[in-house]
Structures are given as structure tokens and as C-alpha cells.
C-alpha atoms as one frame of an Amber mdcrd trajectory, in Angstrom:
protein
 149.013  85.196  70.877 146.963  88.125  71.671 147.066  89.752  74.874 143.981
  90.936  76.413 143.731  94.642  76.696 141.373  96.066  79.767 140.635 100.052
  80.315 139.700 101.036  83.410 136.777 102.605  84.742 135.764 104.800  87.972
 132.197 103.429  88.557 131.895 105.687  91.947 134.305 108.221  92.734 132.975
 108.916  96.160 131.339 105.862  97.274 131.629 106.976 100.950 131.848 103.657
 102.503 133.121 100.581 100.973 132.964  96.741 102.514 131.562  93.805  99.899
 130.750  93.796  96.343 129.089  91.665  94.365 128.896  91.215  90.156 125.168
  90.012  89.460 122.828  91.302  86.756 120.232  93.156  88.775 117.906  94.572
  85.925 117.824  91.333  83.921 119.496  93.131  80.931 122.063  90.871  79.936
 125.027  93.074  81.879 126.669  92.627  84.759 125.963  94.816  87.254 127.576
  95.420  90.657 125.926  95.668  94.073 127.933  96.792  97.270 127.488  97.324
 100.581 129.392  98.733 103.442 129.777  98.376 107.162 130.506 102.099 108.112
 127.432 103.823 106.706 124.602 100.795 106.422 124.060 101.146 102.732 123.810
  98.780  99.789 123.683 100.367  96.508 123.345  99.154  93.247 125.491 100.590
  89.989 123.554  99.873  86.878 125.849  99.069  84.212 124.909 101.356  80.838
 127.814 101.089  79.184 129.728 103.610  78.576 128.011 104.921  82.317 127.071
 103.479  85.576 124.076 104.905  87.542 123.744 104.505  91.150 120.134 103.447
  93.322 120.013 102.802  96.893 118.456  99.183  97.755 118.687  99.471 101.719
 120.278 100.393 104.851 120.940  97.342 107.166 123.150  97.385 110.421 126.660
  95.938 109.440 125.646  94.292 106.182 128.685  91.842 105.719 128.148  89.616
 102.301 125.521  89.881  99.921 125.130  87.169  97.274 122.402  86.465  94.325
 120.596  83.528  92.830 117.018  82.993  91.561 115.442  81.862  95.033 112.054
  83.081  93.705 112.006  81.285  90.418 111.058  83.964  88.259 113.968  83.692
  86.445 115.702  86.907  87.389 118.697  87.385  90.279 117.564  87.676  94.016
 119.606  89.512  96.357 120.570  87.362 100.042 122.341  89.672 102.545 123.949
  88.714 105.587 124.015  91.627 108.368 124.214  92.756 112.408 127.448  90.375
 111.924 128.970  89.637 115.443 125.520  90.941 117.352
């Protein structure tokens, strides 16, 4: 039997603020990509997977977004981004 064999790999090393994430391909390119958000600083950032390198792009700033999830809402046959924020307001 073969055992599975993972490296690991520092997408962010100084993501500054850290709450959710979320796998979903963003660009449509066949990858996963990841998309996080945090409670601290607002932001929700998405880390295009290339590979061998993941680039970073700011989506938004929300107050206190919580959970994000995806799923073609749209119909265009491409991953829409739902996030829930202002949790507890």
C-alpha cells in the first residue's frame, strides 16, 4: 500500500489577521484556490494558486466578516463568493 506523501507550503507568511478560510476556485482555472477573511483587520483576500507560487489580491473590507462560502448563484458557470459579516451587531 502506498502512503500518501504531502509537502508543505507557506502560502502567506504574514497574513496579519487570520479568522475563516475557504478552498474554492476563484479564477475558473481548474485549481483550487483559497479565500480568507479575518475579524481583526476587515479584510478578505484571495491567494491565487500558481503552482509552485501563490499571489495575494484584496476582494474587500467588511466589519467582522465571519464565514464566506462559494457556489454559482449567478449561473455563469464560475464560483460566487457569499459572506456573512457585522456578526453579533
Amino acid at each position: 500500500m502506498n502512503t500518501p506523501r504531502f509537502d508543505g507550503v507557506v502560502v502567506d507568511a504574514d497574513p496579519k489577521d487570520g479568522y475563516w478560510i475557504q478552498a474554492v476556485d476563484v479564477d475558473g482555472d481548474g485549481r483550487v484556490d483559497l479565500v480568507a477573511s479575518g475579524l481583526a483587520t476587515g479584510n478578505i483576500v484571495w491567494y491565487r494558486n500558481g503552482g509552485a507560487k501563490w499571489t495575494r489580491h484584496h476582494i474587500a473590507k467588511l466589519d467582522k466578516p465571519v464565514a464566506l462560502d462559494s457556489a454559482d448563484i449567478g449561473g455563469a458557470g464560475r464560483a460566487d463568493l457569499v459572506v456573512c459579516h457585522d456578526y453579533g451587531e
